[in-house]
VOGU-3710 file (C-alpha; in Angstrom, 3 decimals, decimal comma):
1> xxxxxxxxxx> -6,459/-28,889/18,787  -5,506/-32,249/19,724  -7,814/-35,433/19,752  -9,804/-37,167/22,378  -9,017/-39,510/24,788  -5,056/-38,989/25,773  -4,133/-39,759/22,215  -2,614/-37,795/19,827  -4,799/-37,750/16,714  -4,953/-34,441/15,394
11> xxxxxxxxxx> -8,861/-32,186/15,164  -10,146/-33,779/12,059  -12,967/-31,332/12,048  -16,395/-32,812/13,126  -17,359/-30,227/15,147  -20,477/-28,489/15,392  -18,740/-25,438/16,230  -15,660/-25,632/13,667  -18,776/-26,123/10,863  -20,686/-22,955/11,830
21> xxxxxxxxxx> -17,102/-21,060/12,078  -15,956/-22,049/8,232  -19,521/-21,000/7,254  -18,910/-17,902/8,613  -15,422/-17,605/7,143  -16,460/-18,572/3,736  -18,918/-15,969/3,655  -16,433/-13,253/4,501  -13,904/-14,483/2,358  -16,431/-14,534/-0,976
31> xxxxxxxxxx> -17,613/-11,183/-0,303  -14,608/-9,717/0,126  -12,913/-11,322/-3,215  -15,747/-9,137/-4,837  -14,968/-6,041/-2,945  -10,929/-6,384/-3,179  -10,952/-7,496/-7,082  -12,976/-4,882/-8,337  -10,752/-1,995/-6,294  -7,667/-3,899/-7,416
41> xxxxxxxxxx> -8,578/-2,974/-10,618  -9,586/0,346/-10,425  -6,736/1,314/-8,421  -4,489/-0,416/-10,585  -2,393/-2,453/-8,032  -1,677/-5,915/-8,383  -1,276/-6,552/-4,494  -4,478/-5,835/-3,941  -5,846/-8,410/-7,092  -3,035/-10,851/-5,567
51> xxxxxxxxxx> -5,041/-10,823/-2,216  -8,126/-10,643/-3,812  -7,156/-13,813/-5,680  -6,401/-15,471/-1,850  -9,531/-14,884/-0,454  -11,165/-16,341/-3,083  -8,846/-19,406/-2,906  -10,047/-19,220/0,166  -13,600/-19,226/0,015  -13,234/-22,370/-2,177
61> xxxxxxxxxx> -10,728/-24,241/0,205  -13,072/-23,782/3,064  -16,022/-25,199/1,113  -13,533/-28,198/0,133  -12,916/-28,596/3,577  -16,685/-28,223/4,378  -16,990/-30,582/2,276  -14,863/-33,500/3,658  -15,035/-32,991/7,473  -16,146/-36,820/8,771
71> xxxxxxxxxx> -14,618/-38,403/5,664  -11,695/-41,031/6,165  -8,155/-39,901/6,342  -7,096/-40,909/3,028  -9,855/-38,585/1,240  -9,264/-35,777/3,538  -5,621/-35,809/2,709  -6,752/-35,813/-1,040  -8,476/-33,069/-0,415  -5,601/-31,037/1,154
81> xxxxxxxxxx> -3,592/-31,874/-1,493  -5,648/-30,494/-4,096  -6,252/-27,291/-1,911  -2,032/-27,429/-1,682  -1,735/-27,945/-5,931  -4,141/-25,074/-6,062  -2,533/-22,658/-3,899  0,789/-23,624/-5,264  -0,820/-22,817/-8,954  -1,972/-19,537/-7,789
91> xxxxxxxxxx> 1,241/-18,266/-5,952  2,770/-19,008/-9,500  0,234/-17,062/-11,262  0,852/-14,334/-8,938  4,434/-14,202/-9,043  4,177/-14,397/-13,050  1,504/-11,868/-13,190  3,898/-9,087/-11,035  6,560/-10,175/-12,767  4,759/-8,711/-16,174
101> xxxxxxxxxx> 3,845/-5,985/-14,146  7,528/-4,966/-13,577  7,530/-4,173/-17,337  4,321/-2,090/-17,657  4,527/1,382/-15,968  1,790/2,872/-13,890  1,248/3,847/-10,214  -1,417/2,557/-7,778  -3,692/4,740/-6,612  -2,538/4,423/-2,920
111> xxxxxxxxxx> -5,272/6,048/-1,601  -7,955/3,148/-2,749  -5,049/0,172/-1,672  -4,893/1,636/2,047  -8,933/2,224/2,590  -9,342/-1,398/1,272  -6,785/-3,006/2,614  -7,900/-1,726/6,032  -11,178/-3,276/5,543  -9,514/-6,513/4,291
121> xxxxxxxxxx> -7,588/-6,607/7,211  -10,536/-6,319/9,068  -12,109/-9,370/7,781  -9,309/-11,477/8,403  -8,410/-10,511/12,060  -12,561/-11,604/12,226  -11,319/-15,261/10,297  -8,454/-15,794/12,318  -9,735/-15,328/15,582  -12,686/-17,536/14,923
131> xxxxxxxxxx> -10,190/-20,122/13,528  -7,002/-19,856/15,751  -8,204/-22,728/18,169  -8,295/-25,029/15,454  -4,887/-24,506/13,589  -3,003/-27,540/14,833  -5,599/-30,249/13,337  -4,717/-33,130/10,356  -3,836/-31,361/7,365  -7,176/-30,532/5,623
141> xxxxxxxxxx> -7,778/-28,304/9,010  -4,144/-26,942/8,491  -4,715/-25,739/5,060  -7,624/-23,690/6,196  -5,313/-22,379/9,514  -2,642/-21,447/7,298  -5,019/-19,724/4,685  -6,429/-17,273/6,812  -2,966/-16,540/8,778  -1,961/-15,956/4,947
151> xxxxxxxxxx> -4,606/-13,364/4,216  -3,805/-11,347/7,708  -0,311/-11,146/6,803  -1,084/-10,087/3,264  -3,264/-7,790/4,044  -0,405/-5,849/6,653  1,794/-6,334/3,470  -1,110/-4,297/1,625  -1,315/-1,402/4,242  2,799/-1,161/3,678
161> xxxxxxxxxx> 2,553/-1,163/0,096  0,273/1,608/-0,102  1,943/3,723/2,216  5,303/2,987/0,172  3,290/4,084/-2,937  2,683/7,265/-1,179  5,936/8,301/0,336  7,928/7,325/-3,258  5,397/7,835/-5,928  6,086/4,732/-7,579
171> xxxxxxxxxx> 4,554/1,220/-7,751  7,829/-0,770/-6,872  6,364/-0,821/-2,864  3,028/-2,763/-4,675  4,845/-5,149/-6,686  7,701/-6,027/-4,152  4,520/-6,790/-1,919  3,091/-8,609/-4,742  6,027/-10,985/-5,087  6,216/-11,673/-1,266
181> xxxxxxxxxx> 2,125/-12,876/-0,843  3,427/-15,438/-4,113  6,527/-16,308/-2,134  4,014/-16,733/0,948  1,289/-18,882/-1,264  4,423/-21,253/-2,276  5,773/-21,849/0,934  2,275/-22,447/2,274  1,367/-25,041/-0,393  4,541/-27,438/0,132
191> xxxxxxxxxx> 3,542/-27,272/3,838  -0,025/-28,463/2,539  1,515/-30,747/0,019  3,936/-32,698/2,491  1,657/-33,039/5,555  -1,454/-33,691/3,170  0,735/-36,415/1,409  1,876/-38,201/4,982  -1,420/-38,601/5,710  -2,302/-39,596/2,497
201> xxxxxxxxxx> 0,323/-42,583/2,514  -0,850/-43,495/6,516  -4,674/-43,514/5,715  -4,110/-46,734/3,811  -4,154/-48,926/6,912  -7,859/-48,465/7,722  -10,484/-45,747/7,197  -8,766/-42,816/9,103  -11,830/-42,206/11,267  -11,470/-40,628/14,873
211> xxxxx> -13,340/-40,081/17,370  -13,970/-35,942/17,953  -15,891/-34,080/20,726  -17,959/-31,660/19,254  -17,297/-27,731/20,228
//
């Protein structure tokens, strides 16, 4: 969403309508951490904790962002760059926590993975439709763009793992999944981490403030 005016500042957020939209996303996003945690763990697959362990990422990025919409340039772009160091920690902890996995035997229960991932799905199609006119804004909007387009995609990732588990038996389809969503979380971070750092460096020359129209 573009700024006001002819110019090109980017949607910095102050927006009646963006706020009431990450309300709503946060709320989906903590309940279903609860839901997708708890049957990660009883069915045993580690894509389903990895995604789990996104939309709780999530929940706290879009309270972060919450939290600085209005705020100069310079501390929004702090606060994407901690969102980006924190997503880049967890796509590490992911891809070291499947990478143990690899070692331990055991098969999903595929059954529980497609039924919740399904539902999962379902609550990020919700997130990304009420975010999608709103992913081209400065980079503390980005980060919570790119977030939810992460979840969707690792939630079709989930549906394809669990059928995998079914047609082979094994829980090689879960953990190749697994390792993609970290792959996605690092990629996703340095995007974070260089936009959030440009406007980090270019909100020195004055307080970053721009004029919005509220939505």
């Amino acid at each position: 969403m573009a700024g006001c005016c002819g110019n090109d500042a980017k949607f910095d957020g102050v927006s009646a309508g963006y706020r009431r939209r990450l309300w709503a996303v946060i709320f989906i996003n903590a309940g279903m951490f609860a839901i997708e945690m708890a049957a990660g763990r009883h069915a045993a697959s580690q894509a389903l904790q990895a995604d789990a362990l996104d939309f709780f990422g999530d929940a706290l990025t879009y309270g972060l962002s919450l939290a600085v919409i209005g705020a100069t340039l310079r501390v929004r772009a702090t606060a994407a760059l901690a969102k980006g160091l924190s997503l880049l920690v967890m796509g590490l902890w992911v891809f070291g926590s499947t990478l143990h996995r690899f070692f331990v035997p055991g098969v999903p229960e595929a059954e529980v993975m497609g039924a919740v991932g399904l539902l999962a799905l379902a609550a990020n199609l919700a997130s990304v439709l009420l975010l999608v006119r709103y992913k081209d804004g400065d980079a503390n909007v980005r980060s919570v763009w790119l977030c939810s387009r992460n979840d969707a995609i690792g939630n079709v990732a989930v549906m394809l793992a669990a059928a995998g588990v079914w047609g082979t038996a094994s829980g090689w389809p879960d953990l190749v999944v697994a390792a993609i969503m970290a792959g996605l979380f690092l990629t996703s971070s340095v995007q974070i981490l260089q936009q959030g750092w440009r406007e980090f460096a270019s909100g020195g020359s004055g307080d970053g403030r721009r004029k919005s129209v509220s939505v």
